[in-house]
C-alpha positions in Angstrom: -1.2 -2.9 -13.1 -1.1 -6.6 -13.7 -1.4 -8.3 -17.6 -0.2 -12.0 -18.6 -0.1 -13.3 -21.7 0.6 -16.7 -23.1 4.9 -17.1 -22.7 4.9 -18.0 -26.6 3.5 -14.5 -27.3 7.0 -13.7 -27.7 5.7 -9.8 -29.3 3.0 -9.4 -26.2 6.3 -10.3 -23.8 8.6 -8.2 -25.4 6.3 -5.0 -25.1 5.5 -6.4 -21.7 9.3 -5.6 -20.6 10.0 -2.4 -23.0 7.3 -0.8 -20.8 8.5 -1.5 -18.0 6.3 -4.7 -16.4 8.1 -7.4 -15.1 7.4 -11.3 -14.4 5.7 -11.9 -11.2 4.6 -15.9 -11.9 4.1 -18.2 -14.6 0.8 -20.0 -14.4 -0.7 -22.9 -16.6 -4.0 -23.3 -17.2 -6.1 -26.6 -16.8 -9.3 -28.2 -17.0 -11.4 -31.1 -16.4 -15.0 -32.6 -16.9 -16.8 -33.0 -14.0 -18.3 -36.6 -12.8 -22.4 -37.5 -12.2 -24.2 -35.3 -9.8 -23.4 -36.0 -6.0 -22.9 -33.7 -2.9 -19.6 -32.0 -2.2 -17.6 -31.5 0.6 -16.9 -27.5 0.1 -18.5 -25.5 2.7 -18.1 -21.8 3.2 -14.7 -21.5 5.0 -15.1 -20.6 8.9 -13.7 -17.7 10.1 -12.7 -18.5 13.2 -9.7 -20.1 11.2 -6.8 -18.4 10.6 -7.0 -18.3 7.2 -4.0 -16.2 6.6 -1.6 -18.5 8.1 -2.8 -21.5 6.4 -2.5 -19.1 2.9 1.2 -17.8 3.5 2.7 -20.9 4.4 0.9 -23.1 1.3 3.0 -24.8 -1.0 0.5 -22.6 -3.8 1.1 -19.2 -3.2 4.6 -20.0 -2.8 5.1 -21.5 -6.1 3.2 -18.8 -7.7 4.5 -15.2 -5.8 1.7 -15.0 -4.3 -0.9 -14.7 -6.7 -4.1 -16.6 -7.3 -6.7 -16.5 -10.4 -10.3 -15.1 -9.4 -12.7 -14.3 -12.3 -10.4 -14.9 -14.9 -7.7 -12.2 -13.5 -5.1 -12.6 -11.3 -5.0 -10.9 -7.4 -2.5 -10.2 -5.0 -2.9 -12.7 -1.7 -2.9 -11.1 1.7 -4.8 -11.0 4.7 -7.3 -8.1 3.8 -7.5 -9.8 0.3 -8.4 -12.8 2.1 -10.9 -11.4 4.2 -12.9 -10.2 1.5 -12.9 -12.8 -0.2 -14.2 -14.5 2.8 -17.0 -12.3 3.2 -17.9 -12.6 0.0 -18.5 -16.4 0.3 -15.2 -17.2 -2.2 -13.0 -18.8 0.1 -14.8 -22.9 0.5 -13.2 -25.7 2.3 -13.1 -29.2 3.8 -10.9 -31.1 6.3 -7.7 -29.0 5.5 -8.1 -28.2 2.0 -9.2 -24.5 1.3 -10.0 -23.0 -2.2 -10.8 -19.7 -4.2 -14.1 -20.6 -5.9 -14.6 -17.5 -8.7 -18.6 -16.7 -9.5 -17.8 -15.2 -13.1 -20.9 -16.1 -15.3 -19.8 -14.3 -18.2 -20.2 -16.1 -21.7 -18.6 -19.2 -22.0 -17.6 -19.2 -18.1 -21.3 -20.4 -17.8 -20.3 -23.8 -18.4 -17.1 -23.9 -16.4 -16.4 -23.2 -12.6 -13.0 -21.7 -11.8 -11.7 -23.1 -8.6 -8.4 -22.2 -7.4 -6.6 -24.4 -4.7 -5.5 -22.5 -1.8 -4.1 -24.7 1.0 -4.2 -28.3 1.5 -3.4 -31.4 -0.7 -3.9 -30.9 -4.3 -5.3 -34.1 -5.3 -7.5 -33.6 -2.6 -8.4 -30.6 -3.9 -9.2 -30.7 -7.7 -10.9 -34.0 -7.2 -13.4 -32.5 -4.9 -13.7 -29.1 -7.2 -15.1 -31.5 -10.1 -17.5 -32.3 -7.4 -18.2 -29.0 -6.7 -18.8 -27.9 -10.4 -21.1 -30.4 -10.9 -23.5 -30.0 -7.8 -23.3 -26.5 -9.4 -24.4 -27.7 -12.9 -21.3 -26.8 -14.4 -19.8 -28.9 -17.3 -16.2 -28.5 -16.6 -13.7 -27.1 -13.8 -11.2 -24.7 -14.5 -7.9 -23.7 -12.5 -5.0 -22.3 -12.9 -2.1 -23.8 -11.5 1.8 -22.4 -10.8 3.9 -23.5 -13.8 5.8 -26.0 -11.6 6.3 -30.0 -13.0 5.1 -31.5 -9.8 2.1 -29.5 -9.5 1.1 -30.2 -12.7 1.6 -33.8 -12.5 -0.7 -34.3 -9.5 -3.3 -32.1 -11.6 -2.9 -34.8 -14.6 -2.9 -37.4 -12.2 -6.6 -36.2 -11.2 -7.6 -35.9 -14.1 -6.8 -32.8 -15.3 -5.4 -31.8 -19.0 -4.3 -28.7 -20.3 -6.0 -26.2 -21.7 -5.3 -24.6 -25.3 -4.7 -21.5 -23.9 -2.5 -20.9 -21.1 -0.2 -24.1 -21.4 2.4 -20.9 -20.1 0.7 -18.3 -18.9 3.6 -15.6 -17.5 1.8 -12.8 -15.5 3.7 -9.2 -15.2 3.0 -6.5 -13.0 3.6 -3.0 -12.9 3.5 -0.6 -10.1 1.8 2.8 -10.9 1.9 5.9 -9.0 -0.8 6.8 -6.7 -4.1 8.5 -7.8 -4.3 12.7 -7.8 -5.9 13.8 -5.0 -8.8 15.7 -5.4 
């Protein structure tokens, strides 16, 4: 079981830990308006790539346990994770740079596309996923980024700003026994 709240929910962390979830990541949440109209660079991610290797050794998942935001919730990464995200036309790249794109279209998510970098050089990255929003018709791009001072800097620096909520975004996990059998 995996729930995050903001990390100055001091009440929503405190019943976090009293039953029993613990902190996994710390995430902060960021967003930017998209430029005019023009073609982006993000194609469906080949997969005749290893994938996986590019994923476990990226600077990302290792600042953030592991985790990446799709739909607005956060997943475990691993190699049958990645796969079906894969075949489910979420994973998009270019050059080296590799990307969970979310398809949420629920209320105000309309307006925004969530793209979640993956691999490759961040400023690379979010400057091509305004790009991508737009040739989508999107108004803004939305990501959530491990809660680490470098990587947030390089988000600013592309013109990124934080969001109202999720400045600190600390995401706890719980594991729960397995399912009766029937």
């Amino acid at each position: 079981m995996r729930l995050w709240t903001a990390a100055a929910n001091e009440a929503g962390v405190a019943t976090f830990r009293k039953n029993g979830l613990r902190e996994v990541a710390r995430f902060t949440r960021m967003d930017a308006e998209v430029p005019q109209r023009s073609p982006s660079r993000f194609v469906p991610f080949r997969a005749e790539e290893d994938l996986w290797s590019r994923a476990r050794s990226s600077e990302f998942l290792s600042r953030s346990g592991g985790y990446v935001s799709y739909d607005y919730g956060f997943i475990k990464v691993g190699p049958d994770v990645l796969a079906a995200l894969e075949r489910s036309g979420a994973i998009l790249g270019f050059d080296a740079q590799i990307a969970v794109v979310s398809g949420s279209s629920e209320g105000y998510v309309e307006r925004a596309l969530e793209v979640e970098p993956l691999a490759g050089d961040l400023a690379a990255l979010l400057a091509e996923a305004r790009v991508l929003a737009a040739e989508r018709g999107k108004a803004r791009v939305e990501t959530f980024l491990p809660h680490d001072s470098a990587l947030l800097g390089t988000a600013r620096g592309a013109g990124f700003t934080n969001m109202e909520w999720g400045q600190e975004a600390i995401l706890c996990e719980k594991p729960l026994g397995s399912a009766p059998s029937a």
